[in-house]
TIKOL-521359 format. One record per residue (C-alpha): x, y, z. Coordinates in steps of 0.5 Angstrom, whole numbers, plus 2048, in hexadecimal, padded with zeros to 3 digits. Example, Ala and Ser with C-alpha at 12.3 -4.5 7.8 and 13.67 -1.06 7.14 Angstrom:
<rs>
8197F7810 81B7FE80E 
</rs>
This chain:
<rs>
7D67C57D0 7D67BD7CF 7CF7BB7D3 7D37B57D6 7D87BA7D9 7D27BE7DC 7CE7BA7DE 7D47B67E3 7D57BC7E5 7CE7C07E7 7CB7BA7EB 7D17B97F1 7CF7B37F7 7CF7B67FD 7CE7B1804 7C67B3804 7C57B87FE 7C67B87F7 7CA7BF7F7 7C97C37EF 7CE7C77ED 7CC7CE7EA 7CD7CD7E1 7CE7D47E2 7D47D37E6 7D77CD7E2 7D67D17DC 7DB7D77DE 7E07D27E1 7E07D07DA 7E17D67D7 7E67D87DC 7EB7D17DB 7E97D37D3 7EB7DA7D4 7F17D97D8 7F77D57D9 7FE7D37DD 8047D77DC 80A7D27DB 80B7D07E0 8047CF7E3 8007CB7E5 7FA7CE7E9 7F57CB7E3 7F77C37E4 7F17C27E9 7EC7C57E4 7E97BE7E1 7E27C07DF 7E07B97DF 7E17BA7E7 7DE7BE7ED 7E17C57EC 7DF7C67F4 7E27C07F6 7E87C07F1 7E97C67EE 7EF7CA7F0 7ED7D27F3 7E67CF7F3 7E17D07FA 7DB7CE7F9 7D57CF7FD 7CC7CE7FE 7C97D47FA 7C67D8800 7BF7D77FC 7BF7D07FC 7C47CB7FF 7C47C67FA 7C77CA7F6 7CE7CC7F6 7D27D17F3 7DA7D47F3 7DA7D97F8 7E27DA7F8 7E67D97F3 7EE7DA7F3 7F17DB7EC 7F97D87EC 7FD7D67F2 8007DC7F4 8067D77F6 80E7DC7F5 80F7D77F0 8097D77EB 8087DC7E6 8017DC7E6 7FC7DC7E0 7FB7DF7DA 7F57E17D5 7EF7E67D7 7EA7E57DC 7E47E37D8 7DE7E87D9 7D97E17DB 7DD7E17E2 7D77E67E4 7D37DF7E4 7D67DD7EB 7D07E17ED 7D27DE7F4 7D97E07F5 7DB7E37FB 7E27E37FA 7E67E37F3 7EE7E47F4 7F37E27ED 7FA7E37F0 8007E57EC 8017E47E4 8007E87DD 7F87E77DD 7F77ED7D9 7F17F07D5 7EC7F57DA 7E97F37E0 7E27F17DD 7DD7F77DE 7D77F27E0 7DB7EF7E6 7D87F47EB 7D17F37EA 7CF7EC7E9 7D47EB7F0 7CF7EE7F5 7D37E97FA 7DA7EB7F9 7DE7EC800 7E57EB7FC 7E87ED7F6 7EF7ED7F4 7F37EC7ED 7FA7EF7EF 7FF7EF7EC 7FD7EE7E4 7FC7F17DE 7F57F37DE 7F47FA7DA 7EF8007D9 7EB8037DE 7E98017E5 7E28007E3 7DD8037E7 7D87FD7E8 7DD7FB7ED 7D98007F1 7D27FD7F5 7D57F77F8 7D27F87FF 7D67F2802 7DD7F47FF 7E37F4804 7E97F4800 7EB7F77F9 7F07F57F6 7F47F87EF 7FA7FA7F0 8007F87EC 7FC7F77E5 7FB7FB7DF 7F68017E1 7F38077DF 7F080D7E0 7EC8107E5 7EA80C7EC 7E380C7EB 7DF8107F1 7DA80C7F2 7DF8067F5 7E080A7FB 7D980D7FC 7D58077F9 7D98007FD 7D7801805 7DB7FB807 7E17FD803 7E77FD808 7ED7FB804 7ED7FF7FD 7F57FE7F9 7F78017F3 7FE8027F4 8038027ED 7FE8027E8 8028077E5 7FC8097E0 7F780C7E6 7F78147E6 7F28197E7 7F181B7EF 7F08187F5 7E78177F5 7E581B7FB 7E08167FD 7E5813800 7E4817806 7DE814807 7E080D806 7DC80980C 7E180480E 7E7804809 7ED80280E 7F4801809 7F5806802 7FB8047FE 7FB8097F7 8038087F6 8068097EF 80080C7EB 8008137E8 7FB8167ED 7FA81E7EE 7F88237F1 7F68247FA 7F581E7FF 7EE81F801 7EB81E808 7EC81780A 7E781280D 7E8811814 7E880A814 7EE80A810 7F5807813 7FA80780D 7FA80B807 80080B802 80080F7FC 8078107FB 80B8107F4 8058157F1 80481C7EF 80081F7F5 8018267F7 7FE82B7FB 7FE82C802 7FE827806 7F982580D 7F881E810 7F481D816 7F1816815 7F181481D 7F180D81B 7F880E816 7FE809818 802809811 80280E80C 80680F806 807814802 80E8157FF 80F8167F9 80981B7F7 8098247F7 8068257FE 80882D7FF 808832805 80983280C 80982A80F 804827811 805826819 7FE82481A 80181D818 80581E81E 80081E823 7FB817820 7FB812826 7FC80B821 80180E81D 80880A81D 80B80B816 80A812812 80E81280B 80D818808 814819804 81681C7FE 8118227FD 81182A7FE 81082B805 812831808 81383580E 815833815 81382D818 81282E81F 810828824 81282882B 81582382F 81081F833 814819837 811812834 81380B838 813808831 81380B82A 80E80E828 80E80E821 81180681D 81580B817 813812816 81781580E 81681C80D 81D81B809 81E820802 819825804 81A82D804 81A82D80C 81D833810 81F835817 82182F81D 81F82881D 81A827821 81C825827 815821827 81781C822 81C818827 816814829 817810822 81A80A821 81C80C81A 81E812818 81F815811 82081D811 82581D80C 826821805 823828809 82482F80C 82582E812 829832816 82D83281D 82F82B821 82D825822 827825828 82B82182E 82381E82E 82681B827 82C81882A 82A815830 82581282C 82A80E828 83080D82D 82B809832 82780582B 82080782B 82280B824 825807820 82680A81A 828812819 829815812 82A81C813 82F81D80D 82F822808 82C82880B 83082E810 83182B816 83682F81A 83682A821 837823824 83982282B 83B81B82D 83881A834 83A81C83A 83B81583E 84181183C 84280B839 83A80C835 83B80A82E 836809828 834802828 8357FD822 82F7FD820 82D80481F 82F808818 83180F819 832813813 83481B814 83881C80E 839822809 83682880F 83982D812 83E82A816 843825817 83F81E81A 84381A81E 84481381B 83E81081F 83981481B 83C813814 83D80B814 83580A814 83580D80D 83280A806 838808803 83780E7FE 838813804 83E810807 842814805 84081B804 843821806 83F82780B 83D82D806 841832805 841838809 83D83D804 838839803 83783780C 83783E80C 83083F807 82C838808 82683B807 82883C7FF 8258377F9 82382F7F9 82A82C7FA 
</rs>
């Protein structure tokens, strides 16, 4: 670097003290400008004039006193790209120096095509890191496993890049502090599930969507309060009894066997999406009158589900039973609900219901608001109870007797 540059940037005048700016710092700020650029259509590196004072003028730069002493400052945040709708962000690699930044609390780049692997020094030599988000890129290879040992580390977040491999155990069992771990759709993650994450002290939010994860969901944290792992290759049985849980997403995977009622009976629990895999059997759950819903969606649709619906699940404000087994009528819980509007949407269709009765009281009718969908069963439903559908749905006919007569057969 040219001296003169250097040196107008590490003697910064302050009212009462003359601050000095770490040359570990400026130097790995350089190798990043080098390393990276603005897509067309950026303009995030504009500010970044070395002759000036990076704390003071750089964009995505925050400087504070070094905790050991406070004439001297180091980059404690640093925000790569503007995260703006209409930015396209940066390109390049991150170069391995950026573990320079020794005093870095949070480093987030925001959407672009940064590629290249996640340099495997960034853990270790970051000992003060609370922050690290890189969504949203091109970044490829493994997750390194020195990501593990950051004792302050909150959020982690690598999701939508290029990843592969396995999730290290240690990231569970090795950040105390970690609450917020997010992996979703990098596609090239597999492997299982580590059972570590059963001891992970403090994890609140799990997002590992889009991957190829396989193999049983272990225990869960009991800190834990959303999980999504839909769109993998889980499979096994399934039980879920995390008292903390609100949301849980697990659509789209091989889960197998009896459902888990378990779920039913969590306090904080509003929102259960569990479509699209093997459950089978009965699912009994009785009524249990609630003054508001109980449950924000529950989607249960195109499972192997037998027997009656549950008279219990009237307590949703969001209802998804559709492409299953069930047999017999449509609870009268089920329709109250949706006349007087505290369900608002039910989609029961593609199954072998036989019954739907209007209520009794006259002038009562489905709300404006509400989407009914009851088409292709067992049964002839009035209109009210088809118009609600996808239009993909609307115009299917009720099965054909032979097969209202023999609902238990084969996936349909």
């Amino acid at each position: 670097m040219e001296p003169d540059i250097m040196a107008s940037i590490l003697s910064i005048p302050c009212p009462r003290v003359v601050r000095i700016f770490s040359p570990g710092d400026l130097q790995a700020l350089l190798d990043i400008r080098q390393s990276l650029f603005d897509l067309p259509g950026s303009t995030f590196f504009s500010t970044w004039n070395f002759f000036l004072d990076p704390c003071a003028g750089f964009t995505g730069v925050t400087c504070s006193s070094d905790d050991s002493n406070v004439n001297f400052l180091r980059v404690s945040v640093l925000t790569l790209g503007t995260g703006l709708t209409d930015s396209p962000g940066l390109g390049g690699t991150l170069p391995h120096s950026i573990s320079n930044l020794t005093a870095l609390n949070e480093l987030v780049i925001f959407p672009g095509k940064i590629s290249g692997p996640i340099p495997t020094n960034i853990g270790p030599k970051l000992p003060f890191l609370r922050l690290l988000s890189i969504s949203s890129n091109r970044f490829l290879g493994p997750i390194p496993t020195a990501l593990s040992n950051l004792p302050f580390l909150h959020t982690l977040d690598l999701s939508q890049n290029q990843l592969q491999g396995p999730i290290p155990s240690s990231l569970l069992s090795s950040n105390p502090s970690l609450k917020v771990l997010l992996l979703a759709y990098n596609g090239g993650l597999f492997g299982s599930i580590p059972s570590e994450l059963t001891s992970a002290p403090n994890l609140l939010h799990l997002d590992l969507r889009g991957n190829s994860f396989t193999g049983s969901l272990p225990p869960l944290p009991a800190t834990l309060r959303f999980l999504s792992a839909s769109l993998n290759s889980l499979s096994g049985l399934l039980y879920l009894d995390s008292p903390a849980l609100e949301f849980v997403d697990l659509s789209y995977n091989g889960f197998s066997g009896a459902f888990p009622l378990s779920i039913f009976a969590l306090p904080r629990l509003s929102s259960i999406f569990l479509s699209h895999n093997n459950f089978s059997g009965d699912v009994s759950l009785p009524f249990s009158s609630e003054p508001t819903p109980r449950w924000a969606v529950v989607d249960v649709s195109h499972n192997m589900l037998t027997g009656e619906l549950p008279a219990g699940l009237a307590a949703s404000a969001t209802l998804y039973l559709n492409g299953n087994r069930f047999t017999g009528a449509v609870p009268e819980e089920y329709i109250a609900s949706v006349y007087n509007g505290s369900m608002n949407t039910l989609y029961a269709q593609d199954n072998y219901l036989t019954v739907f009765s209007r209520p009794v009281a006259t002038g009562m009718a489905v709300p404006a608001t509400a989407s009914l969908c009851l088409s292709h069963n067992c049964m002839v439903p009035p209109a009210e109870a088809t118009s609600g559908c996808p239009s993909s749905v609307q115009a299917q006919l009720p099965r054909p007797a032979y097969q209202c007569r023999a609902p238990a057969g084969g996936r349909h």
